[in-house]
C-alpha positions as CSV (number, residue, x, y, z in Angstrom):
1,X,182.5,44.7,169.5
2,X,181.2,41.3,168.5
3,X,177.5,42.6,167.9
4,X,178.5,45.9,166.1
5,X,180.5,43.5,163.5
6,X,177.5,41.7,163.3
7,X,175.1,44.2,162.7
8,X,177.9,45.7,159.9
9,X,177.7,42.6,158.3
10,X,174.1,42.3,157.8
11,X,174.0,45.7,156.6
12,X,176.8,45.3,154.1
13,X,174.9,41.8,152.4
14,X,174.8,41.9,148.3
15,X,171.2,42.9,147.1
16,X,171.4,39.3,145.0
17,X,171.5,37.5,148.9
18,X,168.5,39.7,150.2
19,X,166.5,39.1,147.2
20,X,167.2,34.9,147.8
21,X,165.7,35.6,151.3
22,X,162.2,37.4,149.7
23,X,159.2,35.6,150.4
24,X,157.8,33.1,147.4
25,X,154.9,35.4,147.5
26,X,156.9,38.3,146.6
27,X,159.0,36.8,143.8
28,X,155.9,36.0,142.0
29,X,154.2,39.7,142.6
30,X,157.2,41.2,140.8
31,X,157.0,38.3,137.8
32,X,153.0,38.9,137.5
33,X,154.0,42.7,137.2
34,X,156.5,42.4,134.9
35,X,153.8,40.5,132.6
36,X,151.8,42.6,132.9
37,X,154.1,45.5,131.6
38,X,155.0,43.8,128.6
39,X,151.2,42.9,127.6
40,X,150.3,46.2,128.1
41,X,153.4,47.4,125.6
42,X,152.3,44.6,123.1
43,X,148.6,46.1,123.6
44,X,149.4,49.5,122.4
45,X,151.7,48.3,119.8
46,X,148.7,46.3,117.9
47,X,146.5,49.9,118.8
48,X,148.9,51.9,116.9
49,X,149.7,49.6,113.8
50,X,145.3,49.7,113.8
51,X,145.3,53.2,114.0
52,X,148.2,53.4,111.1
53,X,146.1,51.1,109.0
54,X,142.5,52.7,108.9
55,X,144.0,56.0,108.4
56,X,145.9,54.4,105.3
57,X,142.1,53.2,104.6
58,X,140.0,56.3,105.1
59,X,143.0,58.4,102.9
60,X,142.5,55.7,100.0
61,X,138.8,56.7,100.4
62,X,138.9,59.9,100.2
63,X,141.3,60.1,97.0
64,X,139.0,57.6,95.1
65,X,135.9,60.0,96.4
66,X,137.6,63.1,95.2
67,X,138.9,61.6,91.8
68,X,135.1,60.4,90.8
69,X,133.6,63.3,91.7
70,X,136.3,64.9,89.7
71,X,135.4,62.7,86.7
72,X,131.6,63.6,86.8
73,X,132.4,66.9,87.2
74,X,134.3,66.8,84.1
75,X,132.3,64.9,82.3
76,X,128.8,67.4,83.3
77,X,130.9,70.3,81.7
78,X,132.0,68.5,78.7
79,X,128.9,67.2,78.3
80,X,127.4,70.9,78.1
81,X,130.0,72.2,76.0
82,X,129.4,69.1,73.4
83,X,125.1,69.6,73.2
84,X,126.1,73.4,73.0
85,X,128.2,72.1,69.9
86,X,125.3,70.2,68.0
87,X,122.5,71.4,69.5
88,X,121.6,72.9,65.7
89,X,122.9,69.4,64.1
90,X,120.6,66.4,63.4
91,X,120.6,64.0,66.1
92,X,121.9,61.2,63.8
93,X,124.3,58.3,63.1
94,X,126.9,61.0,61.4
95,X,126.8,62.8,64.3
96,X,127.4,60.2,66.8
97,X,130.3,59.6,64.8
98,X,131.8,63.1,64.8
99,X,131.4,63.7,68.1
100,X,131.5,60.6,70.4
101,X,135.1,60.3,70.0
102,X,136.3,63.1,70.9
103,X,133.9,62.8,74.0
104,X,136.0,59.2,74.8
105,X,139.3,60.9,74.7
106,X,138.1,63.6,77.1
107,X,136.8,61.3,79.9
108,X,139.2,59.1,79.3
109,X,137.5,56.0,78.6
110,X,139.6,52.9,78.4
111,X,140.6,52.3,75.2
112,X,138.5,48.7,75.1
113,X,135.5,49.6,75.6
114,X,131.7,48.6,74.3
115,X,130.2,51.8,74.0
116,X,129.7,52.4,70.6
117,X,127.6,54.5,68.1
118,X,124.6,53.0,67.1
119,X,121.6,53.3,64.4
120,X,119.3,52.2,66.7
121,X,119.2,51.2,71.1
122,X,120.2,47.6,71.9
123,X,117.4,44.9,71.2
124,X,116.0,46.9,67.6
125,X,117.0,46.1,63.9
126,X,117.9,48.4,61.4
127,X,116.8,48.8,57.9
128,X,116.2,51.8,55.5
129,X,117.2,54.3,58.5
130,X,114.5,52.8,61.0
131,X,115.1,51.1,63.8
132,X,112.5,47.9,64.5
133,X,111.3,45.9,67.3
134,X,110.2,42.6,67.8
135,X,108.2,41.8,70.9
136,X,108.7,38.9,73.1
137,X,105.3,39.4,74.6
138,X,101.7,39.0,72.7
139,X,98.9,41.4,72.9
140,X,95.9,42.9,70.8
141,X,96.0,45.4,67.9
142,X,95.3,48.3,69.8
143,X,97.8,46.8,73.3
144,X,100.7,46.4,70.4
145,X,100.4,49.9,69.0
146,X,100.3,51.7,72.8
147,X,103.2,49.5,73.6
148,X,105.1,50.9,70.5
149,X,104.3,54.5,71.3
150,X,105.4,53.9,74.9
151,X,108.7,52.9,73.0
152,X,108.8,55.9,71.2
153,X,107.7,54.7,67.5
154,X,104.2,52.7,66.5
155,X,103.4,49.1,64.9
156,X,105.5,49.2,61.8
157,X,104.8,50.3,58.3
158,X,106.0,48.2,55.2
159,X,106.1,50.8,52.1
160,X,108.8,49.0,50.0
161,X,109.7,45.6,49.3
162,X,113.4,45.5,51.0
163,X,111.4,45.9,54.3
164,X,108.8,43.7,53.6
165,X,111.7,41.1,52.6
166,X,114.0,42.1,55.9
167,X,111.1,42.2,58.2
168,X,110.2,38.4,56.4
169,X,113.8,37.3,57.1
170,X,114.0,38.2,60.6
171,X,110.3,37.5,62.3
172,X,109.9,34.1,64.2
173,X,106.2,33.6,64.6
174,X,103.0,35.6,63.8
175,X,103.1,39.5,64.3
176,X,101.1,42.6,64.4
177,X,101.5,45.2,61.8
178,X,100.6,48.5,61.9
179,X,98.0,48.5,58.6
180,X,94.3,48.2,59.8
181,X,90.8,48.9,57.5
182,X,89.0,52.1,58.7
183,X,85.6,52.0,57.0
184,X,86.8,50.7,52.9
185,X,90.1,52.1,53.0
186,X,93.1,50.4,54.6
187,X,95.6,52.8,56.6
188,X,99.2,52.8,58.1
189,X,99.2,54.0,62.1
190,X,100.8,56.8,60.2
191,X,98.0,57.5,58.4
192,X,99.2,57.1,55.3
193,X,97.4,54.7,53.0
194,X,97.9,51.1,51.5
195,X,100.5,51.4,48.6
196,X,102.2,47.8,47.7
197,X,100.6,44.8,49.3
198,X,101.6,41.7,50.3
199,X,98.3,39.5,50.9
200,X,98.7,35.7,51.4
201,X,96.0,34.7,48.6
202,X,94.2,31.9,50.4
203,X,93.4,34.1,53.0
204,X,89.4,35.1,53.1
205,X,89.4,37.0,56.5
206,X,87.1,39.6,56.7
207,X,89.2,41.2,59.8
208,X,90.1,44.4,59.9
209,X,93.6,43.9,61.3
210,X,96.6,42.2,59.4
211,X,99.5,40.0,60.9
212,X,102.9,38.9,59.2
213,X,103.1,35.5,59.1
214,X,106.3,33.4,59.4
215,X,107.3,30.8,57.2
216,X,104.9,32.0,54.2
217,X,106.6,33.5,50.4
218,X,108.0,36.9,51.4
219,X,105.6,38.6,49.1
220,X,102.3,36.8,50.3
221,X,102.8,36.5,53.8
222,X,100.2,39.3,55.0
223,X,96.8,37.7,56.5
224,X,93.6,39.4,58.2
225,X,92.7,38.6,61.5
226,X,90.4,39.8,64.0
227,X,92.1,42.6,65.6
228,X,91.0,41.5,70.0
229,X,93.2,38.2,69.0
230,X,96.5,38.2,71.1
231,X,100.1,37.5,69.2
232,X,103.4,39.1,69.1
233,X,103.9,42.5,67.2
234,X,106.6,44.5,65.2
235,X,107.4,47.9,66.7
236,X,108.7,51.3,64.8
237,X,110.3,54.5,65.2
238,X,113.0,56.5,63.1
239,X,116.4,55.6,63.4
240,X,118.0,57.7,66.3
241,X,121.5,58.0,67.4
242,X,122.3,55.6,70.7
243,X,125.2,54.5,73.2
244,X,124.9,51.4,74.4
């Protein structure tokens, strides 16, 4: 009887006695383990708020993708529809003006905005419905007048005193013109010939090419000089409709 009470008693121990009497070894198995479970839950936590946040991202992307092609789509079609409108209108300032508006309010441009109709394309003058250039670079007679063309105009041609006087006002050195002798006659690069002149007096060049000179009266300011000689230059083309 005394060794069945015994063996009753060890069966009937609390679970919180037999865990006292696990090894050291054991104890520690069951903390590592533990960790482990709760870094592994912390791991796939921070995986799932990652996965939440580039999804966020690529949907951002794709909206803003969708929306500018959207825009350029638009803007392609309205952009038909408005050369359709004036394809048999004058490419001019007027027009610009009629029509560039509406085109704003279409794309829906911000409301501050620097695009703007202009007489002429950023960097060129205007006067008397032409738009003119002056270089920063120097070059012969013949280099200026191919750079003009390349710009769409030619060396420029005075035929009136209020652009002799504005080109006077506004030049800062020595420039090219587009007035050259051929033979006895002096032309314009538009082949039209010398009307009003505006020769500095004390100049007794034989040259066949003729510079605006800086700093001289506005109506004896032109001199001959030989044409190979290397200075700045005027450009000019007709005054065209431009957003810049």
């Amino acid at each position: 009887m005394y060794i069945n009470f015994c063996r009753s008693y060890d069966v009937d121990k609390p679970s919180d006695e037999a865990d006292r009497k696990l090894p050291p070894e054991s104890k520690l198995l069951v903390e590592l383990k533990q960790d482990e479970g709760d870094k592994l839950a912390r791991s796939v936590r921070v995986y799932q708020a990652v996965c939440v946040f580039l999804s966020i991202i690529c949907l951002t992307l794709f909206i803003i993708v969708f929306q500018s092609k959207k825009v350029e789509t638009d803007g392609a079609l309205l952009g038909t529809k408005v050369v359709n409108a004036t394809q048999s209108q004058v490419c001019n300032y007027e027009t610009c003006q009629a029509t560039f508006p509406a085109l704003r309010r279409q794309l829906k441009c911000p409301p501050v905005s620097s695009a703007v109709c202009r007489h002429c394309p950023k960097g060129w003058l205007h006067s008397e419905g032409s738009c003119f250039y002056l270089s920063r670079d120097r070059r012969n007679w013949n280099q200026s007048n191919t750079r003009c063309q390349e710009l769409g105009g030619h060396l420029a041609v005075i035929t009136n005193q209020r652009v002799q006087n504005f080109l006077s006002e506004n030049v800062l050195s020595v420039y090219w013109i587009g007035l050259r002798q051929q033979g006895s006659h002096w032309t314009w690069v538009d082949n039209t010939g010398l009307g009003q002149s505006y020769w500095d007096e004390d100049n007794h060049s034989k040259d066949d090419c003729v510079m605006l000179v800086k700093g001289q009266p506005t109506d004896k300011n032109w001199r001959r000089f030989d044409c190979t000689g290397m200075t700045y230059y005027i450009c000019q083309k007709t005054g065209l409709t431009a957003l810049a």
